[in-house]
C-alpha positions in Angstrom: 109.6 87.1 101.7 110.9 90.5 102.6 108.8 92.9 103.0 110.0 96.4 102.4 107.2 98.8 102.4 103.5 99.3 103.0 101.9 102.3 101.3 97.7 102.8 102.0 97.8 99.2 102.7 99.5 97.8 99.8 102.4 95.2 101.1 105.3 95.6 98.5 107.8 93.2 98.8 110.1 90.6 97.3 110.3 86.8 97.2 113.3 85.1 98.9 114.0 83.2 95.3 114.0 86.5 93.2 115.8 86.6 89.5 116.6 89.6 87.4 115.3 91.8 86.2 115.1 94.0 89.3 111.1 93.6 90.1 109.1 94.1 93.4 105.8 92.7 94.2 102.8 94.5 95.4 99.7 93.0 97.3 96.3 94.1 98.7 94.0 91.6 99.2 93.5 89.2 97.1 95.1 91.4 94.3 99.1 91.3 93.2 100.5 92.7 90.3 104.9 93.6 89.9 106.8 96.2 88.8 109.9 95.5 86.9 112.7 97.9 86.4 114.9 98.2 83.9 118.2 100.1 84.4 120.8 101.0 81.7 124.2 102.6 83.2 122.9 102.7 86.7 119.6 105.0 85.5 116.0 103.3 85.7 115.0 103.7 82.2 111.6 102.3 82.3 109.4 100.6 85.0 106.5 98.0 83.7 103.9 97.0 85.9 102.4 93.7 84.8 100.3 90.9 86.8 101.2 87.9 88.4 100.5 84.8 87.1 97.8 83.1 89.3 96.5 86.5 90.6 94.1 88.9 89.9 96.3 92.2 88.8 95.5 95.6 91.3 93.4 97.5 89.7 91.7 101.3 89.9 92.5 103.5 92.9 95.3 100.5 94.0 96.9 100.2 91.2 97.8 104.3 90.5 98.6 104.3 94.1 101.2 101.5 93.5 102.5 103.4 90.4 102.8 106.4 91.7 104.4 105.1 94.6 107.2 103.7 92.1 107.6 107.2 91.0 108.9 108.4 93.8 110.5 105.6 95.2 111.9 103.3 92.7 115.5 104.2 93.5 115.2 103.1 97.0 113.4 100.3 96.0 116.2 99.0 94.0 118.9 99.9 96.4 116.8 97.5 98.8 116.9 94.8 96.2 120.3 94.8 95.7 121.2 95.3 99.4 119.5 92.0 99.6 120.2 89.9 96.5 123.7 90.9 95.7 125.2 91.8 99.3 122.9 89.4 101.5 121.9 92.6 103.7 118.7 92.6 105.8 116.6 95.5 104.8 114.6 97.3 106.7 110.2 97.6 106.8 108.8 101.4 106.0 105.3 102.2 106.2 104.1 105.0 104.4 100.5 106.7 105.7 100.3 109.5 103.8 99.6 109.3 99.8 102.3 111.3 97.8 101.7 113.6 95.6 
């Protein structure tokens, strides 16, 4: 399970056994929900967060942080997840502190 960020204490991450679409996982707690993005000539077109089946979805405060963190980082997000799934790269932890925007 790499983990690739941590933003105000949400882990996001990926599982080892991923499939496409390009999606990333976000947890605090006892709380997950994942974000999948979906790319059309190399441009994210649209991002859906959804929840995880056997977990309760984020919710308030958590869940704009997460989204809002997908707005500003959803290209590096998917650069990590295709550094991993497609070229086998080891990708690197970031934590973030300070809330964006």
């Amino acid at each position: 399970m790499p983990k690739i960020f941590e933003y105000l204490g949400i882990l996001i991450f990926f599982y080892s056994n991923e499939h496409e679409p390009i999606h990333v996982h976000a947890k605090k707690g006892e709380f997950e929900s994942k974000a999948e993005f979906y790319i059309i000539n190399g441009i994210i077109q649209e991002i859906k967060v959804s929840s995880v089946k056997g977990s309760k979805p984020l919710k308030g405060q958590n869940l704009k942080d997460f989204e809002t963190f997908l707005e500003v980082y959803a290209d590096k997000i998917v650069e990590k997840w295709v550094n991993y799934f497609v070229y086998h790269k080891d990708v690197e932890f970031e934590k973030i502190t300070k809330r964006l925007k």
